[in-house]
N, C-alpha and C positions, 0 to 999 in steps of 0.2 A: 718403547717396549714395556710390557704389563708381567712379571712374572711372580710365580709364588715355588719357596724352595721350603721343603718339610719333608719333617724326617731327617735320618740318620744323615751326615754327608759320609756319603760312601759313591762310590766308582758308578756300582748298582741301583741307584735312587732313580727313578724315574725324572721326578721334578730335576735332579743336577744334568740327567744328560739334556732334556728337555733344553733347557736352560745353556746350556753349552751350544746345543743347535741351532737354535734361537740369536746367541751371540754370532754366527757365523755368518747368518743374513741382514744382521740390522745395519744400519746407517750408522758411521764412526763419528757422525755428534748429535745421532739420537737419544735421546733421556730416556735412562732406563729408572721404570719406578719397581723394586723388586721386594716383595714383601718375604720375611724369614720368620719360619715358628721350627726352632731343631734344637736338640739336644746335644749336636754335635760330630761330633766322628773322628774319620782320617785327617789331622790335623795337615798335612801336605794337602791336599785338596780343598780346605779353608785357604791357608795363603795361594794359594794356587788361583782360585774362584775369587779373595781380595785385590788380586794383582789385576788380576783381567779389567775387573771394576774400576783402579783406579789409574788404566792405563786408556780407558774408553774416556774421548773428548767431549762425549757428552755428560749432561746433569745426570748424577746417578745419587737417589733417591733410597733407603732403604728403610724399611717401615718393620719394623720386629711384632707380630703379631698374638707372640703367645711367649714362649722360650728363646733366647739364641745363645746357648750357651757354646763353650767351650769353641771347637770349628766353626761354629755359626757367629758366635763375635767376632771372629777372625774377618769371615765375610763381610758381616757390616763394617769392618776400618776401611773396607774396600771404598765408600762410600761417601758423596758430600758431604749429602745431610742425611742424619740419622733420626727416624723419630721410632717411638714406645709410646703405647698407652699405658696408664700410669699401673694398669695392673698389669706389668707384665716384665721380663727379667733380661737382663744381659750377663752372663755370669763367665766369668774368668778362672783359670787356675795353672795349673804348673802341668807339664805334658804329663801322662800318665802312660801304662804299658803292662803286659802282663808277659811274667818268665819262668821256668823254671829251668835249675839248672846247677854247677859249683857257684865255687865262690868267682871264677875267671868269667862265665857267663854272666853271673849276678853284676859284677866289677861293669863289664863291658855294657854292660842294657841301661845301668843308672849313668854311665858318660853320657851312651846315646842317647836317653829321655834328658838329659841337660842340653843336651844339643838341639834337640826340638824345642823345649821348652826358650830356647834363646832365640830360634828364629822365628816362635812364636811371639814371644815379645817385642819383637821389632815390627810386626806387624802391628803394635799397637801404639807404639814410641813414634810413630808419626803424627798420633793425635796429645798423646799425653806424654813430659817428658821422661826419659828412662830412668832415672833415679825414684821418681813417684810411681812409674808402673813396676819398676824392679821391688820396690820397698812394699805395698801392694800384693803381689804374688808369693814374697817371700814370708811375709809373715798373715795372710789369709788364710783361714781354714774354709775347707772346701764345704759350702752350701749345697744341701741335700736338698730333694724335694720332704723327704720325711725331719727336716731341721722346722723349729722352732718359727711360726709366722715375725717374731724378734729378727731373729738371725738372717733370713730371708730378705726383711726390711734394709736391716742393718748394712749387708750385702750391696743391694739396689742403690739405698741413699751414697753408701762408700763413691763407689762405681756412676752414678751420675755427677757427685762433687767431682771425681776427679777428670771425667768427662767437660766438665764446663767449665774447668781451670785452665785448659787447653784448649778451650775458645772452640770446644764441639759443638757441630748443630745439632743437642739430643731434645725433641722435642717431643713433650708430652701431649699428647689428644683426649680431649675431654668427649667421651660418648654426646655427639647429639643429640637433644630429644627432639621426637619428632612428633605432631601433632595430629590430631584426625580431626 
């Protein structure tokens, strides 16, 4: 199975339900080659969409085409083997959430975004181990698209080093050139 997942991960995304439907017909050790360009989303729907993948018997392939951040890197842990072209990003962070309210709601929404943020991490602690991905998140500032081409860098090389200390398959593709 050939799939591309873009845009938001949200419930309503076209490409996720696609993709979902998709999962329902295929063959349980067909190779799925799924390509991801998102910015992220409903982090439960990232592990949710990583579990599937990495509970399928088949080779599952994921190819990051542009972005995968946040829910979207979640989805590629789902995955064997991971490749990137070299221009392009995986980006990690700490769950996020937006509240307003006392101090009791405030109190309660920072447990509950700790609590995502842990079962987001174990999403990744399959490939890298927990102490490097915890030390990682903990002390990371979150890469912007408007952050410094530095920063950006910085970010990428972090996140492929620690990717490939954990014996990940994150491979990079060199644009072919092609000839006339």
């Amino acid at each position: 199975m050939k799939h591309k997942i873009k845009g938001d991960i949200i419930n309503w995304n076209s490409s996720i339900w696609d993709f979902n439907y998709q999962m329902k017909s295929i063959k349980e050790d067909e190779d799925i080659d799924l390509s991801v360009n998102s910015y992220g989303g409903d982090a439960f729907l990232g592990i949710d969409i990583c579990n599937t993948l990495k509970d399928h018997k088949g080779l599952v392939t994921v190819t990051i085409t542009g972005m995968a951040a946040n829910a979207a890197s979640v989805i590629c842990m789902g995955a064997d083997k991971i490749r990137a072209h070299a221009n392009t990003m995986l980006m990690v962070h700490n769950a996020q959430t937006f509240v307003a309210g006392d101090a009791k709601k405030l109190r309660k929404a920072a447990d509950d975004v700790e609590k995502v943020s842990q079962a987001v991490l174990k999403s990744y602690t399959n490939r890298v181990d927990e102490d490097t991905m915890k030390s990682s998140m903990l002390n990371q500032k979150r890469s912007s698209l408007k952050s410094s081409r530095t920063k950006q860098k910085h970010l990428t090389i972090k996140l492929r080093r620690l990717l490939h200390q954990s014996n990940l398959s994150l491979h990079q593709h060199q644009a072919s050139t092609k000839t006339h």
